[in-house]
N, C-alpha and C positions, 0 to 999 in steps of 0.2 A: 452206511454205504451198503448198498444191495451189492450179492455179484456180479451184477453183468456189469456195473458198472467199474466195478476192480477190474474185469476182464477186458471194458476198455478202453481204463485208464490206464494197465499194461502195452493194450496193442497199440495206444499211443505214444507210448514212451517208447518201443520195439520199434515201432514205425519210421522211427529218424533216422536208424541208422541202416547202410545199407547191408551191410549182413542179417539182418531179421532174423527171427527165431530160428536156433538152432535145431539138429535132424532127433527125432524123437528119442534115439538110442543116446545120443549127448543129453538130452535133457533128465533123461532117468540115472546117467553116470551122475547127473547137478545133482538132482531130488538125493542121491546115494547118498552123496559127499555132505548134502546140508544135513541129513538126517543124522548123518553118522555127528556132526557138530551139535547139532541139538542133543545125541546122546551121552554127549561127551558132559555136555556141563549139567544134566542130571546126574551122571555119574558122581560128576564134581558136589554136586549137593545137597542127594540123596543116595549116595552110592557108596560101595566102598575106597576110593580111590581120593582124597582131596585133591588139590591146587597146589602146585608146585610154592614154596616161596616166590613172590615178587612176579607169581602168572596174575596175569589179569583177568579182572573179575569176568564171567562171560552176561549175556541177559538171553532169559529163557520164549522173551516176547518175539525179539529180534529173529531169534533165530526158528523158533514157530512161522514168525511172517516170512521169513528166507525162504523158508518151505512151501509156503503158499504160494510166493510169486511166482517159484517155477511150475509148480502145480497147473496155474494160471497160465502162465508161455506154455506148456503142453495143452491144454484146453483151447488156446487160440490157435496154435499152431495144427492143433488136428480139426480146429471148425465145431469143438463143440460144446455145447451150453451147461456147464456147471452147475448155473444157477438151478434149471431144469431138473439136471442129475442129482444134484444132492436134495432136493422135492422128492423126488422119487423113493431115493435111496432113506430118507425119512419116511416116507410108507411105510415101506419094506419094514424097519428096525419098528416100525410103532406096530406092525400087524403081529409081526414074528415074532418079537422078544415081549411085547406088552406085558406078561406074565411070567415070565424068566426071574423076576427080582422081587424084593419085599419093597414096596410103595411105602415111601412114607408116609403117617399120618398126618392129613389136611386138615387143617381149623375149620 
């Protein structure tokens, strides 16, 4: 699945309800709260900190895509193209850094 099409199989699912996308400053307090949960159960499992007895287990996917979705609602909600952006922003990292690290060697 490309992203635009993530972007608008969000704004259709957004679309039903009539409250729509939340105001930018609520959606970055979401992106906070998801992010701070994704770091939680790295913590949890490469961290110093385990799992309580009897906490349940977390998944590291889930909540990676937690993070996306609202990623996605602020991209829709401000009108702009991710897919685009992150093209870009691949440039950028393949111009800038190309030489920054030790390449591995290719067969």
């Amino acid at each position: 699945m490309e992203i635009k099409d993530m972007q608008q199989e969000v704004d259709q699912w957004i679309s039903q309800f009539e409250e729509g996308y939340w105001h930018p400053l609520a959606m970055l307090a979401r992106m906070t709260e998801e992010v701070g949960e994704l770091a939680r159960e790295v913590n949890h499992l490469y961290g110093q900190k385990p799992k309580k007895s009897g906490e349940k287990e977390g998944n590291l996917a889930l909540e990676l895509a937690d993070i996306l979705f609202i990623i996605i609602c602020m991209a829709n909600s401000l009108d702009l193209d991710i897919e685009t952006a992150f093209k870009e922003m691949m440039k950028k990292y393949r111009q800038r850094d190309s030489e920054r690290w030790t390449r591995k060697n290719q067969p």
